[in-house]
C-alpha positions as CSV (number, residue, x, y, z in Angstrom):
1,X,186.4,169.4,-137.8
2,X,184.1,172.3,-138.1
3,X,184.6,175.3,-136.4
4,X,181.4,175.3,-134.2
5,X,181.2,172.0,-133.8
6,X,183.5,171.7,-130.3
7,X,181.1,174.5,-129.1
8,X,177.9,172.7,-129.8
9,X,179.0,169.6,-127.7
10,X,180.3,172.2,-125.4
11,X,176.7,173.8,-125.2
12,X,174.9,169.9,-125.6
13,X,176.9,169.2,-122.6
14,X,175.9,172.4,-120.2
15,X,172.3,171.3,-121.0
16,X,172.0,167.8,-120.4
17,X,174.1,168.7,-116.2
18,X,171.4,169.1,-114.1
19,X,171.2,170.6,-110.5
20,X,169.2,169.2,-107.6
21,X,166.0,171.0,-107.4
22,X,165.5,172.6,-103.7
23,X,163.4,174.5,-102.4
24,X,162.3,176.7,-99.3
25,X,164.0,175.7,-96.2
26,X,165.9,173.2,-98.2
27,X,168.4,175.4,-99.6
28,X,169.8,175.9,-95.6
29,X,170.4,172.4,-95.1
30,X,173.8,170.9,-97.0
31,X,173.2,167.9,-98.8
32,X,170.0,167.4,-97.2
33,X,171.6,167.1,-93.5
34,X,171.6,169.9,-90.9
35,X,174.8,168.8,-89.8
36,X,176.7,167.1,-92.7
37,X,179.2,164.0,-91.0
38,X,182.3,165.1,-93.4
39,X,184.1,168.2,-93.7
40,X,183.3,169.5,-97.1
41,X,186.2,170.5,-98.6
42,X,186.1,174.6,-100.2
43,X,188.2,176.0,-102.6
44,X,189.6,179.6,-102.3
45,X,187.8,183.2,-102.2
46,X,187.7,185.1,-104.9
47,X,190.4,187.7,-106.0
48,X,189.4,191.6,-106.2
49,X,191.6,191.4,-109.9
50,X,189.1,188.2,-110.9
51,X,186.1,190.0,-110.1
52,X,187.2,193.1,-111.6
53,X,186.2,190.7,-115.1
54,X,183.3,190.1,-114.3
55,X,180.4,191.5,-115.7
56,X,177.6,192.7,-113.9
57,X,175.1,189.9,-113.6
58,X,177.8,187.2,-112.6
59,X,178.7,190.0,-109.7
60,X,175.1,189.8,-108.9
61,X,174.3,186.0,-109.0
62,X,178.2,185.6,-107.0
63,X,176.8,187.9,-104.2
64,X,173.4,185.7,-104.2
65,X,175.5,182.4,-104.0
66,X,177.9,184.0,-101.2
67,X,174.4,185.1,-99.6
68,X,173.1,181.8,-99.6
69,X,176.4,180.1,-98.3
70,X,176.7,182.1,-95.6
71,X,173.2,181.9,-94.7
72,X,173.6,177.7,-94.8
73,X,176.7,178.0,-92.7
74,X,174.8,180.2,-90.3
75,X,172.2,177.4,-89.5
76,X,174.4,174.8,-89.4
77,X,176.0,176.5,-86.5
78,X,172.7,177.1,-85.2
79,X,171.8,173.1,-85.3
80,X,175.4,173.0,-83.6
81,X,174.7,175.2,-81.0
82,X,171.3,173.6,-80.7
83,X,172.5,170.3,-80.3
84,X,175.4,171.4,-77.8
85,X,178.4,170.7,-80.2
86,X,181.1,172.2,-79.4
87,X,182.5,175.2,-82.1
88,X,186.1,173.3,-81.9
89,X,184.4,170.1,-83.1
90,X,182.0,171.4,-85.7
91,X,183.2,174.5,-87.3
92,X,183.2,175.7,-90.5
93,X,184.7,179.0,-89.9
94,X,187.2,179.1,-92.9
95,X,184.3,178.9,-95.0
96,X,182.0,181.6,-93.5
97,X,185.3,184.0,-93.7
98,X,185.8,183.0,-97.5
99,X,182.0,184.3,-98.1
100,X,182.5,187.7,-96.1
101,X,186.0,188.1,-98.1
102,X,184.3,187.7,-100.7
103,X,181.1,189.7,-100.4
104,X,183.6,192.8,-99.4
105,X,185.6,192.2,-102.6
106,X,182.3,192.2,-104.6
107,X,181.5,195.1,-103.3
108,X,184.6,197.0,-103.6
109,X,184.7,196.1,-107.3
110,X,181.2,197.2,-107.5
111,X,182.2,200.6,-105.6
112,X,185.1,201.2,-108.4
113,X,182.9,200.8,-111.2
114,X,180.5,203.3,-109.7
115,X,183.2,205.7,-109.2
116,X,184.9,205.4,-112.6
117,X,181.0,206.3,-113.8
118,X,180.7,209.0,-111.8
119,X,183.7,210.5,-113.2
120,X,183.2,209.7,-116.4
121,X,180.1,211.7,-116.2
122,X,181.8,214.5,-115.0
123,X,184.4,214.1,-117.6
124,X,181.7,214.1,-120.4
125,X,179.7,217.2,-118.7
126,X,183.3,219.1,-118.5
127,X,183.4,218.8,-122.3
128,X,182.5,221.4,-124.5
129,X,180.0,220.1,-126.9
130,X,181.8,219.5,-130.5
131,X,179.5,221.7,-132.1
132,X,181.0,225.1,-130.5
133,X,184.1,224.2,-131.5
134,X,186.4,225.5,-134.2
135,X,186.1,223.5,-137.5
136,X,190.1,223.9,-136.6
137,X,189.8,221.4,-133.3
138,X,187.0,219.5,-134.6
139,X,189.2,218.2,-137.4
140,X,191.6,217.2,-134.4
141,X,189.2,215.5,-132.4
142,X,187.0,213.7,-134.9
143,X,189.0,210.8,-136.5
144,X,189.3,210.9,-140.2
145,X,186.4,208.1,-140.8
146,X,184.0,209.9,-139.1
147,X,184.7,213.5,-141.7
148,X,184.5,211.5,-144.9
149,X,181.4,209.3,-144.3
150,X,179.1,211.8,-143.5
151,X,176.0,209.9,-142.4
């Protein structure tokens, strides 16, 4: 079995799964209804530490799917309200407090990244630049690669 072969089925399969097309006011409604009959059943919100691996683009498309969910949930409890359904009877509260955990934790992670940037500027701005230095701390700093291959 060759190498890349269990990744090209993998990447053959990815492209043949298709998502419904929605659009507009579509995209508030779930499964087409504004209120869905069965309880749709949700997994977990995302932990700070599983976030903390993502790169910056998933962040951004998770915060646009959270975004989206909540904004569903929102008018389905409008349509609720509207139609003079109870909260106890139609309720999808777990859910909206899943999206706002994890639109916080998003943006925690987000907030640590931005201040381990900030202080690594400071960091590199604190630095004296390697050309004042003694050839006697440059040979300390530098690792030994970087002295024999001069580019």
């Amino acid at each position: 079995m060759n190498f890349l072969s269990k990744y090209t089925t993998c990447l053959s399969a990815a492209k043949s799964t298709q998502t419904p097309l929605r659009r507009g006011l579509e995209e508030f409604f779930e499964r087409g209804l504004a209120l869905p009959k069965e309880h749709t059943v949700t997994g977990r919100a995302w932990r700070a530490a599983e976030l903390r691996l993502k790169s910056f683009d998933d962040l951004h498309k998770l915060w646009y799917l959270n975004l989206k969910e909540r904004n569903l949930l929102s008018t389905q409890k409008a349509e609720a309200k509207r139609h003079g359904i109870q909260p106890t009877a139609f309720t999808n509260k777990s859910r909206v407090i899943k999206c706002k955990k994890n639109m916080a934790r998003i943006l925690f992670v987000l907030n640590e990244r931005r201040i381990q940037f900030e202080l690594a500027q400071q960091a590199l701005k604190s630095q004296p630049a390697l050309s004042t230095l003694p050839e006697s701390v440059k040979s300390e700093i530098e690792p030994a690669s970087i002295q024999n291959n001069p580019l």
